[in-house]
C-alpha positions, 0 to 999 in steps of 0.5 A, a space after each residue: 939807170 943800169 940794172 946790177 944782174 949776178 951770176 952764180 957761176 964755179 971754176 970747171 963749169 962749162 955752162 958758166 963760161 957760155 953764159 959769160 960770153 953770152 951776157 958780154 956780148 949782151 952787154 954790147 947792146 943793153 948797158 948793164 953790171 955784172 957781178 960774178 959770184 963763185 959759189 965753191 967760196 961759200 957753203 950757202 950759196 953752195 947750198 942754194 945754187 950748187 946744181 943749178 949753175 949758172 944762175 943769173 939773178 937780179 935783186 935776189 929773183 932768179 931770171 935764168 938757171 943752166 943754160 943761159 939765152 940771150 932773148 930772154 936775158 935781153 926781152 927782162 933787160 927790156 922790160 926792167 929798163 922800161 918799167 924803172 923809166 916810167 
């Protein structure tokens, strides 16, 4: 099973092009999808993510905002991939 993660990111946004290297180099090691969303698109996620992008969210639950650690993306990666396997 491969877990669907999103990242809300803007154009000009320096923390948003660190978090995509550092969750293309995760995705090396852990298999999963990841689906860009940019917010400058649509007021409501404007509204709702405009100052704490990027945003990495899976099923609606935000994982982690501004800047983005691998160790933690890859220690919920883990446990996800664990729980939806037992």
């Amino acid at each position: 099973m491969q877990l669907q993660l999103v990242l809300y990111t803007k154009p000009g946004c320096h923390l948003c092009e660190d978090a995509k290297l550092v969750l293309s180099l995760l995705k090396e090691e852990i298999p999963f999808e990841l689906v860009e969303m940019d917010i400058s698109k649509d007021d409501e996620l404007t509204e709702k993510y405009g100052l704490y992008i990027p945003v990495l969210a899976w099923n609606d639950e935000i994982i982690q905002y501004g800047q983005i650690v691998a160790k933690e993306v890859k220690h919920f990666l883990k446990d996800k991939l664990i729980h939806s396997n037992s």
